[in-house]
PDB file of N, CA, C and O in Angstrom:
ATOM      1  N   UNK A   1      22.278  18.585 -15.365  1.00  0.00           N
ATOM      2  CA  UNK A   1      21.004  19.242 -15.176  1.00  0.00           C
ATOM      3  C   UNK A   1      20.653  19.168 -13.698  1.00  0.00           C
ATOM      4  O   UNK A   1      20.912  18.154 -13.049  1.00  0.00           O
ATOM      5  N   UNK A   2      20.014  20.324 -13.114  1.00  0.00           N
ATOM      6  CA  UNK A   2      19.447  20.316 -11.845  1.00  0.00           C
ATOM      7  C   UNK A   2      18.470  20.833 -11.640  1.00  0.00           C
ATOM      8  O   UNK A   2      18.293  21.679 -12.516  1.00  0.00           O
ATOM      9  N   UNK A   3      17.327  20.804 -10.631  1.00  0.00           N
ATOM     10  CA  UNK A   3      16.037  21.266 -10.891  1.00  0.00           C
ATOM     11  C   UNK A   3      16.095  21.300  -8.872  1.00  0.00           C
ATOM     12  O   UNK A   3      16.880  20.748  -8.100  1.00  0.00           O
ATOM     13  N   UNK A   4      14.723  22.327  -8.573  1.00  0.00           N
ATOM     14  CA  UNK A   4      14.672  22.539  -7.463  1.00  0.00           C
ATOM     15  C   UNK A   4      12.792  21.977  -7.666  1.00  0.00           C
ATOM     16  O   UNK A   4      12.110  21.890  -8.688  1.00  0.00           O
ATOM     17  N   UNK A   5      12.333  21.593  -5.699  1.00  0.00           N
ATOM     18  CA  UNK A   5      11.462  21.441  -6.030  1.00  0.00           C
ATOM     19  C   UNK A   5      11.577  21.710  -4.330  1.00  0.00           C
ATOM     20  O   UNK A   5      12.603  21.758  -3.652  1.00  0.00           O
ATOM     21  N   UNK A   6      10.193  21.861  -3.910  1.00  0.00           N
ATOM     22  CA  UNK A   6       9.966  22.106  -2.460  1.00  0.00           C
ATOM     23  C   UNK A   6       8.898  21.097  -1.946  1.00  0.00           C
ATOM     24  O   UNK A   6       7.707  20.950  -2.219  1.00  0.00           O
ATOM     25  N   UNK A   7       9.773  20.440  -1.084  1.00  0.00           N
ATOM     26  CA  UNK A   7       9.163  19.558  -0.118  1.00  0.00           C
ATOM     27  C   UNK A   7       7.998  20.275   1.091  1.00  0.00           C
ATOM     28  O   UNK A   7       8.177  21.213   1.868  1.00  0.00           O
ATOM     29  N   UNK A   8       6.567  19.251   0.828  1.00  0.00           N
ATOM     30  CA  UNK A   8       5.367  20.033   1.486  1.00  0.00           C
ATOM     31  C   UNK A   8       5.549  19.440   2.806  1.00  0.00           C
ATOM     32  O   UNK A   8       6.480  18.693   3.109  1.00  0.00           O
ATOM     33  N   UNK A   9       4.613  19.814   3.567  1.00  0.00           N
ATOM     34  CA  UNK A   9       4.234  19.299   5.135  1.00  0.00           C
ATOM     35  C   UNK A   9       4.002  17.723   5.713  1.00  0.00           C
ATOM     36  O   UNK A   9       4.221  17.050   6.720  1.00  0.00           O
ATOM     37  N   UNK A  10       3.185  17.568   3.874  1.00  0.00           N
ATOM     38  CA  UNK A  10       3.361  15.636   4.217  1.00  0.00           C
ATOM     39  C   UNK A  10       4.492  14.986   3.759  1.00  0.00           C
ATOM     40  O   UNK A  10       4.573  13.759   3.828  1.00  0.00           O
ATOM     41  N   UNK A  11       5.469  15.745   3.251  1.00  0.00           N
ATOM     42  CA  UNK A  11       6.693  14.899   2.754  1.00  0.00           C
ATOM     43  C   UNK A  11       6.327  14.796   1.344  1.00  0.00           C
ATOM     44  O   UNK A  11       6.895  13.932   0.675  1.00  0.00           O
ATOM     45  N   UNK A  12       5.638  15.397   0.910  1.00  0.00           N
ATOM     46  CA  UNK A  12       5.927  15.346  -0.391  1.00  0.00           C
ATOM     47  C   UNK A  12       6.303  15.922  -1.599  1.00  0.00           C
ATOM     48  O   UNK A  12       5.392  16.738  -1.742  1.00  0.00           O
ATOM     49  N   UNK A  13       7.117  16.066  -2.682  1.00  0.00           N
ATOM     50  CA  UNK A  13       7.424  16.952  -3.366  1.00  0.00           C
ATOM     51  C   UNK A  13       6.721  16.163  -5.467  1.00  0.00           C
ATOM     52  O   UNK A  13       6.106  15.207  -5.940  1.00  0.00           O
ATOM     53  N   UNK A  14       7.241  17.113  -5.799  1.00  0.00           N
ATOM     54  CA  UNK A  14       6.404  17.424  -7.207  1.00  0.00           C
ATOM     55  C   UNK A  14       7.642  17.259  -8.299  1.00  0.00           C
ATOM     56  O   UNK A  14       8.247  18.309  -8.513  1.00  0.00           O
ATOM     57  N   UNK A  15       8.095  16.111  -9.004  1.00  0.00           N
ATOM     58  CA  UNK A  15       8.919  16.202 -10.030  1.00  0.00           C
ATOM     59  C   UNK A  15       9.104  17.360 -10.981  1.00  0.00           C
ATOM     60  O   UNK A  15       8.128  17.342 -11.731  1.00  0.00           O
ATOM     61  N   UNK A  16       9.585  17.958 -11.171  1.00  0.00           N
ATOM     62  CA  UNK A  16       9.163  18.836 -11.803  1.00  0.00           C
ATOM     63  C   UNK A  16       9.236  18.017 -13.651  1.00  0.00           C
ATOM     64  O   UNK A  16       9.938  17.027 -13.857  1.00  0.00           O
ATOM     65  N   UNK A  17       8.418  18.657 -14.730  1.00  0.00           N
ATOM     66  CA  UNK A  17       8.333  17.688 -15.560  1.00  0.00           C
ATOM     67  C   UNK A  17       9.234  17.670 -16.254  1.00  0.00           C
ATOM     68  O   UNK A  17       9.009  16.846 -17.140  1.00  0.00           O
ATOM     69  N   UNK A  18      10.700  18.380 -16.439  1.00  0.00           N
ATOM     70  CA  UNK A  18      11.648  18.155 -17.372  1.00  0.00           C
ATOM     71  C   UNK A  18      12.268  16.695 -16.820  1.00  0.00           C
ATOM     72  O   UNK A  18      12.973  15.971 -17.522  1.00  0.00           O
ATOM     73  N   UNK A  19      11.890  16.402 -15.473  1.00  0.00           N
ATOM     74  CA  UNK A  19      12.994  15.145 -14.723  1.00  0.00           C
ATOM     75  C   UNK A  19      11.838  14.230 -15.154  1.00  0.00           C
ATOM     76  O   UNK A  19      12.254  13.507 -16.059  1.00  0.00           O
ATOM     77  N   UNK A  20      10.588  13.981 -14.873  1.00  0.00           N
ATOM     78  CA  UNK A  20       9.484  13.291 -14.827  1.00  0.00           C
ATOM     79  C   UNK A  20       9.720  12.424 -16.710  1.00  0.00           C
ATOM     80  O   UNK A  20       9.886  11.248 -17.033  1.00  0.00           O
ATOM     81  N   UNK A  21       9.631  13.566 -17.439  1.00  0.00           N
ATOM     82  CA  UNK A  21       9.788  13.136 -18.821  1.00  0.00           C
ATOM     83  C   UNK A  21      11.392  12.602 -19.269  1.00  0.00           C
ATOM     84  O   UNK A  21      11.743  12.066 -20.320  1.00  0.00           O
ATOM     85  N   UNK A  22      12.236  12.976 -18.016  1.00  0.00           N
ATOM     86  CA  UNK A  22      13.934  11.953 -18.746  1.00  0.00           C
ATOM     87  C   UNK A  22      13.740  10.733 -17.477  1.00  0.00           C
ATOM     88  O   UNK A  22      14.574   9.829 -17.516  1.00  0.00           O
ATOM     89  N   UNK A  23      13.020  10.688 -16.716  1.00  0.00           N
ATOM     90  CA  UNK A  23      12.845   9.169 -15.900  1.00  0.00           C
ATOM     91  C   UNK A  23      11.701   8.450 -16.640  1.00  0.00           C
ATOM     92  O   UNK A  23      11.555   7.327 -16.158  1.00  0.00           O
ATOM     93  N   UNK A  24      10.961   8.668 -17.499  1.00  0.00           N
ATOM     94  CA  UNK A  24       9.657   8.248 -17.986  1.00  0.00           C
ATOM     95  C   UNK A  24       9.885   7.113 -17.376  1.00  0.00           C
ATOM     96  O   UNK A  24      10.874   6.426 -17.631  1.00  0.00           O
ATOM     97  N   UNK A  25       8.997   6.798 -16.506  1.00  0.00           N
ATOM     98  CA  UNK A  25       8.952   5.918 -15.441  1.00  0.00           C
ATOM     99  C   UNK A  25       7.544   6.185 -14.717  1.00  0.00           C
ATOM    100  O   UNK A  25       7.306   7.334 -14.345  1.00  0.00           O
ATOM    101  N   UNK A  26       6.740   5.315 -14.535  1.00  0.00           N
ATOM    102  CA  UNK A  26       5.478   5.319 -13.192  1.00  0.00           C
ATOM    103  C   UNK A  26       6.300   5.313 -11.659  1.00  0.00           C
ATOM    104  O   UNK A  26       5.959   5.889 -10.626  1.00  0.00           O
ATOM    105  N   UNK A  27       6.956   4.842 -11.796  1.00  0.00           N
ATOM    106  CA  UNK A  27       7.732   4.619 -10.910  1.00  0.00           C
ATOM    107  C   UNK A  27       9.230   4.225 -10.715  1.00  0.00           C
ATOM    108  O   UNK A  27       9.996   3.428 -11.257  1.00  0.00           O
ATOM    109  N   UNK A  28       9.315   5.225  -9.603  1.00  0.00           N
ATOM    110  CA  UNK A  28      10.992   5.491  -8.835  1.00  0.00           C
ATOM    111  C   UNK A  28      11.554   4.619  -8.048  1.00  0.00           C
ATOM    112  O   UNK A  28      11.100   3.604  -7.520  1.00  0.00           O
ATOM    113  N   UNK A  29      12.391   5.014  -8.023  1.00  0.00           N
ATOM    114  CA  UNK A  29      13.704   4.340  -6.746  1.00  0.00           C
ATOM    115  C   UNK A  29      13.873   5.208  -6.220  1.00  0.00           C
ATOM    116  O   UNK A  29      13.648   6.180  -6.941  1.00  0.00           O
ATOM    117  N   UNK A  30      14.271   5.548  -4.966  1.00  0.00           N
ATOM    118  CA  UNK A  30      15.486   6.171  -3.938  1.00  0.00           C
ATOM    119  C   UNK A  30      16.311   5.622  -3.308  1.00  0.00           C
ATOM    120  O   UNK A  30      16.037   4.730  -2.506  1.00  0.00           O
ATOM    121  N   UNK A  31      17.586   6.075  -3.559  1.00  0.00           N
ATOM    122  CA  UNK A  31      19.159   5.379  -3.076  1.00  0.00           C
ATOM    123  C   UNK A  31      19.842   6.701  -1.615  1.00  0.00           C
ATOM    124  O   UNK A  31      20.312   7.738  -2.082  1.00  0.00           O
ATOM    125  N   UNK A  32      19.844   6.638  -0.818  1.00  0.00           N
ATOM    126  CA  UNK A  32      20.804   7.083  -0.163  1.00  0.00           C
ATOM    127  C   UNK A  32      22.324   6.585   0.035  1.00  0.00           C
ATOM    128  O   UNK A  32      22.766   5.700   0.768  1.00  0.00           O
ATOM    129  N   UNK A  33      22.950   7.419  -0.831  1.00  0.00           N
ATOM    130  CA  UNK A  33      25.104   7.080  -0.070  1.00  0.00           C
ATOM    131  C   UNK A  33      25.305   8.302   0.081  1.00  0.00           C
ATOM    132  O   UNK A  33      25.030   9.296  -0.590  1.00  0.00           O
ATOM    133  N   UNK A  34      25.983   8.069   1.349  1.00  0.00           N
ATOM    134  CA  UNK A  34      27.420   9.215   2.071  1.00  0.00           C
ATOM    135  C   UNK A  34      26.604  10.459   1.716  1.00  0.00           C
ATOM    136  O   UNK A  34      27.157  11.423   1.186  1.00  0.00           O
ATOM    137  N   UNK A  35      25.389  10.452   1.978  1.00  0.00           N
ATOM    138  CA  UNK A  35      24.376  11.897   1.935  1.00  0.00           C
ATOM    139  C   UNK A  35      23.365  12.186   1.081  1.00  0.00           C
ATOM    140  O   UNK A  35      22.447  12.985   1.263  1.00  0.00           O
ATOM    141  N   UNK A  36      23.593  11.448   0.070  1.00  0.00           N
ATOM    142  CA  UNK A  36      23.590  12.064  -1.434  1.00  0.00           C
ATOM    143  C   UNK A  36      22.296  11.394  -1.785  1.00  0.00           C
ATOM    144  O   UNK A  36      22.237  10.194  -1.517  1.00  0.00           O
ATOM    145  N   UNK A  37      21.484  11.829  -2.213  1.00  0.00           N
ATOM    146  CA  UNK A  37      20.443  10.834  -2.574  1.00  0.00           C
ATOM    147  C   UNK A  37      20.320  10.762  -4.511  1.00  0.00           C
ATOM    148  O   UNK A  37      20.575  11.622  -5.354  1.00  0.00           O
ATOM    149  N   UNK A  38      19.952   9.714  -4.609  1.00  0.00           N
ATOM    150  CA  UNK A  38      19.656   9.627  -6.182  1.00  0.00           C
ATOM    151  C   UNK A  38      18.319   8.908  -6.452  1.00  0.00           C
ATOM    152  O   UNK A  38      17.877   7.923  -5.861  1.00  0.00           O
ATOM    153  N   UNK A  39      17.817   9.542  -7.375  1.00  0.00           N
ATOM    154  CA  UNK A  39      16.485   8.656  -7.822  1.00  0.00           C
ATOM    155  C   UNK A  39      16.965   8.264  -9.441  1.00  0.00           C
ATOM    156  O   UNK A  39      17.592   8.866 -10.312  1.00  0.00           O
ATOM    157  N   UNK A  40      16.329   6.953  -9.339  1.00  0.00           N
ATOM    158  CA  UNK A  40      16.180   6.240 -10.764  1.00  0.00           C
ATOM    159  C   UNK A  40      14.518   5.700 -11.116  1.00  0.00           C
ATOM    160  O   UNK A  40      13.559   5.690 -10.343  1.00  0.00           O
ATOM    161  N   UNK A  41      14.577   5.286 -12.511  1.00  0.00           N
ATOM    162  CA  UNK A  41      13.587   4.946 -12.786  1.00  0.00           C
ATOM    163  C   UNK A  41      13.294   3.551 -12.457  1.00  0.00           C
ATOM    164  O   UNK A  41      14.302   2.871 -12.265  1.00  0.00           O
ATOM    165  N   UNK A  42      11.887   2.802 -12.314  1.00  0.00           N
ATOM    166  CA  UNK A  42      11.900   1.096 -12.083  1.00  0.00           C
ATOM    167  C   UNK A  42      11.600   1.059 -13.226  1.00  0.00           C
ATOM    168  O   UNK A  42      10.657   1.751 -13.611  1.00  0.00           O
ATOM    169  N   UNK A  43      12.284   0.271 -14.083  1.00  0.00           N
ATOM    170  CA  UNK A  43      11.267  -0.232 -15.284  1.00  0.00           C
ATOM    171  C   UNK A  43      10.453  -1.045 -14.837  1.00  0.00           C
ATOM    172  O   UNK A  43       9.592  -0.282 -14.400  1.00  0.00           O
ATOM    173  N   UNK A  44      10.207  -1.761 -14.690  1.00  0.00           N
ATOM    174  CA  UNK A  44       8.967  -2.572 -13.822  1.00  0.00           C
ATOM    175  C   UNK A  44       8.997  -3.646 -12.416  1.00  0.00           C
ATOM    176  O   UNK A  44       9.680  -4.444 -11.774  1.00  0.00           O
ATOM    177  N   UNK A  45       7.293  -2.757 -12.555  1.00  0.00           N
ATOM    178  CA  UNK A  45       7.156  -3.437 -10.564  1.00  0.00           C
ATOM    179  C   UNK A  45       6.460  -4.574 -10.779  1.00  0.00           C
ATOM    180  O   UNK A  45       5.730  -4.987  -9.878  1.00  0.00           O
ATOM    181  N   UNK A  46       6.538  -5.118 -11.728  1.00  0.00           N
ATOM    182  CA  UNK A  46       5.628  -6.386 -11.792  1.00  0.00           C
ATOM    183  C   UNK A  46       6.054  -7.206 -11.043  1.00  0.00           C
ATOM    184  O   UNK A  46       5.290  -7.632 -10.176  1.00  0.00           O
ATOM    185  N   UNK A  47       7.542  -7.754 -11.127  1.00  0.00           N
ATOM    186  CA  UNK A  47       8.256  -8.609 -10.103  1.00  0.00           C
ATOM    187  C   UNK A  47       7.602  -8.718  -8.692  1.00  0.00           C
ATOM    188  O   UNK A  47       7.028  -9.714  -8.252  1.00  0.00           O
ATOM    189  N   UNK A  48       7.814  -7.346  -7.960  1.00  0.00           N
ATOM    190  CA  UNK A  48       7.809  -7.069  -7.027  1.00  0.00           C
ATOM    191  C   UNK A  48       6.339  -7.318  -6.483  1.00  0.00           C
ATOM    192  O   UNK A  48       6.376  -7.278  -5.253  1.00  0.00           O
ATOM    193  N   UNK A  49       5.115  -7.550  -6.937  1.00  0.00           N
ATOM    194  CA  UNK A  49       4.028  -7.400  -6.888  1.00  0.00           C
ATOM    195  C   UNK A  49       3.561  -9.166  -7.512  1.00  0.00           C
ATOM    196  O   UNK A  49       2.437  -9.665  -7.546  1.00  0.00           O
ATOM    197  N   UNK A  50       4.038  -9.385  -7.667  1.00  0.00           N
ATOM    198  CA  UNK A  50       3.754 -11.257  -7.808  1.00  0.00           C
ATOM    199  C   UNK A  50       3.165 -11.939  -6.989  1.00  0.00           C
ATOM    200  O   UNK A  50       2.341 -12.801  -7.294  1.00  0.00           O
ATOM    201  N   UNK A  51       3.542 -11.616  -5.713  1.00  0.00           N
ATOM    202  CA  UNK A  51       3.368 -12.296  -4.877  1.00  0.00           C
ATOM    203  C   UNK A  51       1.922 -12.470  -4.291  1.00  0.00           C
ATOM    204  O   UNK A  51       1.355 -13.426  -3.762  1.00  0.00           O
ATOM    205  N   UNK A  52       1.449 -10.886  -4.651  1.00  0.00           N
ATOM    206  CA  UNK A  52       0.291 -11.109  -4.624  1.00  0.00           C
ATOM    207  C   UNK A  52      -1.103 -11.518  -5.566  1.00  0.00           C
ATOM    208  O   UNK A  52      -2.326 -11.426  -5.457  1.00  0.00           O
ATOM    209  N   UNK A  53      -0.494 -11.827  -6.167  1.00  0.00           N
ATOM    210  CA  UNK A  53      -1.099 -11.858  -7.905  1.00  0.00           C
ATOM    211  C   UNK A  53      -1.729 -13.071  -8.064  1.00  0.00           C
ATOM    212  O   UNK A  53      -2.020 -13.430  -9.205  1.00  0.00           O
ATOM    213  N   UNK A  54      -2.055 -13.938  -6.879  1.00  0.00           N
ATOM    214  CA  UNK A  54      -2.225 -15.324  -7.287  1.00  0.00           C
ATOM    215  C   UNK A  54      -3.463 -15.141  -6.233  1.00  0.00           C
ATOM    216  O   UNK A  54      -4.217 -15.952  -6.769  1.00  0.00           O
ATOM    217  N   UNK A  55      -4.174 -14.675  -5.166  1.00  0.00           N
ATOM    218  CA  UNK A  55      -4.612 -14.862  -4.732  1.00  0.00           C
ATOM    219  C   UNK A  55      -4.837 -13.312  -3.875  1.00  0.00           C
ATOM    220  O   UNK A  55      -3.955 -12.469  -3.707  1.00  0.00           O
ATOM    221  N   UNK A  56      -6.255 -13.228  -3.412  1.00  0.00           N
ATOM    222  CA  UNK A  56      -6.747 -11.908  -2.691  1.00  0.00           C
ATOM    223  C   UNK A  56      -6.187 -11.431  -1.395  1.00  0.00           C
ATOM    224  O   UNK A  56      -6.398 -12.079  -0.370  1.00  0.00           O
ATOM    225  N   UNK A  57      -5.536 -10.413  -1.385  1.00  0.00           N
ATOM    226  CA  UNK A  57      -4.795  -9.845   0.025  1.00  0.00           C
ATOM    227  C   UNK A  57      -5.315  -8.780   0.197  1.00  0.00           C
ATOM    228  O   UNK A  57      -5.230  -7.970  -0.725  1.00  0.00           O
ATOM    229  N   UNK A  58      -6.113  -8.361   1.563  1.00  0.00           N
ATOM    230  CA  UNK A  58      -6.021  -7.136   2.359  1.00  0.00           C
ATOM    231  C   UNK A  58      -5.212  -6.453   2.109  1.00  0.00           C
ATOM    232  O   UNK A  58      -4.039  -6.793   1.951  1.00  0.00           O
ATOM    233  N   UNK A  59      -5.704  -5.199   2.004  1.00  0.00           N
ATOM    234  CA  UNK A  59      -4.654  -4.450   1.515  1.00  0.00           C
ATOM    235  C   UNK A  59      -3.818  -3.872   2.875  1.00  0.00           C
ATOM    236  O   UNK A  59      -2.847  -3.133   2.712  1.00  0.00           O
ATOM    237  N   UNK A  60      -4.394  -4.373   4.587  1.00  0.00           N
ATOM    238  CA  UNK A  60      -3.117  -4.139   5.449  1.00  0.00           C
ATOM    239  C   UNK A  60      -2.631  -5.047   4.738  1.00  0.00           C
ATOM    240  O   UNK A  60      -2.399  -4.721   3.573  1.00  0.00           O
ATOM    241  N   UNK A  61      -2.326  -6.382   5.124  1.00  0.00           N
ATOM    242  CA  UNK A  61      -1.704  -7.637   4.530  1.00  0.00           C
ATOM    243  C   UNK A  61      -0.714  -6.979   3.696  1.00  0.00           C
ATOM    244  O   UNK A  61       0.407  -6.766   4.158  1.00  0.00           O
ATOM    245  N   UNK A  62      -1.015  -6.637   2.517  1.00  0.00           N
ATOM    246  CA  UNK A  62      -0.127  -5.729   1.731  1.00  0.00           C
ATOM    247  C   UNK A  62       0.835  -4.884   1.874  1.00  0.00           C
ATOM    248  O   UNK A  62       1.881  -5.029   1.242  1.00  0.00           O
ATOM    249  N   UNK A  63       0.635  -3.813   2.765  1.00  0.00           N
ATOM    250  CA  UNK A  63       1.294  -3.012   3.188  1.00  0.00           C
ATOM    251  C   UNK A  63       2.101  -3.361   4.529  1.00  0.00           C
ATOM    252  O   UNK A  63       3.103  -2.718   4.840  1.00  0.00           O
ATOM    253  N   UNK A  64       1.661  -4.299   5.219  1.00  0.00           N
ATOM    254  CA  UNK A  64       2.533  -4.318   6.356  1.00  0.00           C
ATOM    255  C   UNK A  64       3.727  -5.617   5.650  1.00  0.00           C
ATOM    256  O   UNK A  64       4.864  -5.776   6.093  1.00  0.00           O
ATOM    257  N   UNK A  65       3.257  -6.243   4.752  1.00  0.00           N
ATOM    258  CA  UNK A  65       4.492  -7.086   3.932  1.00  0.00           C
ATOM    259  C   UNK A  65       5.364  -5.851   2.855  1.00  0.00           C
ATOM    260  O   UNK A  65       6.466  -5.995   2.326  1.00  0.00           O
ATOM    261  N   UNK A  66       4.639  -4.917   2.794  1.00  0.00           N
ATOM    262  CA  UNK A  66       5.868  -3.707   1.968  1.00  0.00           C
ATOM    263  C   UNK A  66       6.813  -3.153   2.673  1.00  0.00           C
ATOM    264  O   UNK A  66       8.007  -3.080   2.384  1.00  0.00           O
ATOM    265  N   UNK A  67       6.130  -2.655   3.852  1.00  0.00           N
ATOM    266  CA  UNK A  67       7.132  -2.162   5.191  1.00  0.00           C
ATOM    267  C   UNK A  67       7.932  -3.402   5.415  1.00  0.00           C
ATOM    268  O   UNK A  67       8.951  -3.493   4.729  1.00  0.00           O
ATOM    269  N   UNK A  68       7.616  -4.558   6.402  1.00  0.00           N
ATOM    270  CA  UNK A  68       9.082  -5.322   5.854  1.00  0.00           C
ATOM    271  C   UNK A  68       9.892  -5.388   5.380  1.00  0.00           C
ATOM    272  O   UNK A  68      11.051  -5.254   5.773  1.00  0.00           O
ATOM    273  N   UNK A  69       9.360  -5.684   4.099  1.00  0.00           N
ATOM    274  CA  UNK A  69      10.867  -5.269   2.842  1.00  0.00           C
ATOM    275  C   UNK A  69      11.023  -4.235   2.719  1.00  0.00           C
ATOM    276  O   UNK A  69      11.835  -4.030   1.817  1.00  0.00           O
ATOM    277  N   UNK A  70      10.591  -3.191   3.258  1.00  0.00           N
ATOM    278  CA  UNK A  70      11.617  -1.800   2.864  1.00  0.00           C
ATOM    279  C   UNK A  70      12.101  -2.327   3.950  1.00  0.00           C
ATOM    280  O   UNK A  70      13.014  -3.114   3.704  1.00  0.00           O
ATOM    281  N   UNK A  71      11.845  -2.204   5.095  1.00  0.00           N
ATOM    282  CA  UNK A  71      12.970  -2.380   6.106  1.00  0.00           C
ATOM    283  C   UNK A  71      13.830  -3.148   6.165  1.00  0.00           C
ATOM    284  O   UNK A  71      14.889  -3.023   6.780  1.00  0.00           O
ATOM    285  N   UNK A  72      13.368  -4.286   5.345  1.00  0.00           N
ATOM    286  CA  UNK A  72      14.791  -5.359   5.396  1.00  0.00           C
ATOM    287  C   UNK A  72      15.936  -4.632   4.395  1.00  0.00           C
ATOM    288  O   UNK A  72      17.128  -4.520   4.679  1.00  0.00           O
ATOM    289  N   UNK A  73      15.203  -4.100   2.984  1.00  0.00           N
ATOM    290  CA  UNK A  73      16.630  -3.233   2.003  1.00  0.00           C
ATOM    291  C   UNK A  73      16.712  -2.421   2.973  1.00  0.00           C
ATOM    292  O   UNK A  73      17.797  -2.809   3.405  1.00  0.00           O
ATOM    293  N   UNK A  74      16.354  -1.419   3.802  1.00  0.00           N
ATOM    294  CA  UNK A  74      17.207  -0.282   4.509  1.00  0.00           C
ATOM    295  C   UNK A  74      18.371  -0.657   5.073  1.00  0.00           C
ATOM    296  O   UNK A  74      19.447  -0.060   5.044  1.00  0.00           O
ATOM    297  N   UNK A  75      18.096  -1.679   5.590  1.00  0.00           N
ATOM    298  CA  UNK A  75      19.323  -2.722   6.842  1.00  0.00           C
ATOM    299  C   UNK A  75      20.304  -2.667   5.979  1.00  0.00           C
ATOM    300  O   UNK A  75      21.098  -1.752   6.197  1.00  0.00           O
ATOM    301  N   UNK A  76      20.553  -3.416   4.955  1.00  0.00           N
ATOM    302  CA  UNK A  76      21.260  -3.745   3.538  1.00  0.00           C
ATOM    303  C   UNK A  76      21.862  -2.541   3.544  1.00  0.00           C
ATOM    304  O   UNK A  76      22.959  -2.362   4.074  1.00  0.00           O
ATOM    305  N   UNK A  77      21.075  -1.471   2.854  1.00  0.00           N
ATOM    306  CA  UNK A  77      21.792   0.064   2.342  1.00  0.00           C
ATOM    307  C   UNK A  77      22.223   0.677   3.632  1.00  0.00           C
ATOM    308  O   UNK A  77      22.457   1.824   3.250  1.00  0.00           O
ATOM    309  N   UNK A  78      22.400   0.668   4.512  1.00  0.00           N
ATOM    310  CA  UNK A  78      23.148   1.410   5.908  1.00  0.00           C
ATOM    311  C   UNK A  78      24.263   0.633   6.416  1.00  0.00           C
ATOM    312  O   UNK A  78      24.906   1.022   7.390  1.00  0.00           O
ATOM    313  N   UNK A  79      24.575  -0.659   5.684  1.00  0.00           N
ATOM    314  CA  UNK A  79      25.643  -1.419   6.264  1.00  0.00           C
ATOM    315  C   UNK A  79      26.629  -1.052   4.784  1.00  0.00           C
ATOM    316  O   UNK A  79      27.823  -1.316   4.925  1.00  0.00           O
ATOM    317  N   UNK A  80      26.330  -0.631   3.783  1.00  0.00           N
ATOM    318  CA  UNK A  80      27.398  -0.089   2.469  1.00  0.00           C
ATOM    319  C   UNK A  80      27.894   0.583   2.892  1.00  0.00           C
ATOM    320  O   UNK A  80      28.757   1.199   2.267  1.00  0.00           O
TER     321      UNK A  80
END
């Protein structure tokens, strides 16, 4: 199966819902190899979100600890 979708001005594009309803997922992944990109579903972000779960964070606080870790997995996925 393949589906087209058009990327807007802010970078963003629109699942279209036949993919939306076979990822039933709140939330995605994106993988880049050798060009190709793939999205999967997360079954859950709870993990990932623990950390803050114990106590009140700014939501910069938040986000500049998300950027980190994306940037630390990017490092990871460009050395595969």
């Amino acid at each position: 199966m393949s589906a087209i979708a058009k990327i807007t001005s802010k970078g963003q594009v629109t699942l279209p819902r036949v993919i939306r309803e076979l990822l039933a997922a709140k939330v995605i992944e994106f993988n880049v190899r050798d060009g190709e990109v793939t999205i999967r579903p997360v079954r859950s972000a709870a993990g990932s979100l623990s950390a803050y779960s114990k106590k009140h964070v700014p939501l910069k606080g938040v986000r500049e600890q998300v950027w980190k870790e994306v940037a630390s997995a990017k490092g990871k996925n460009t050395a595969a």
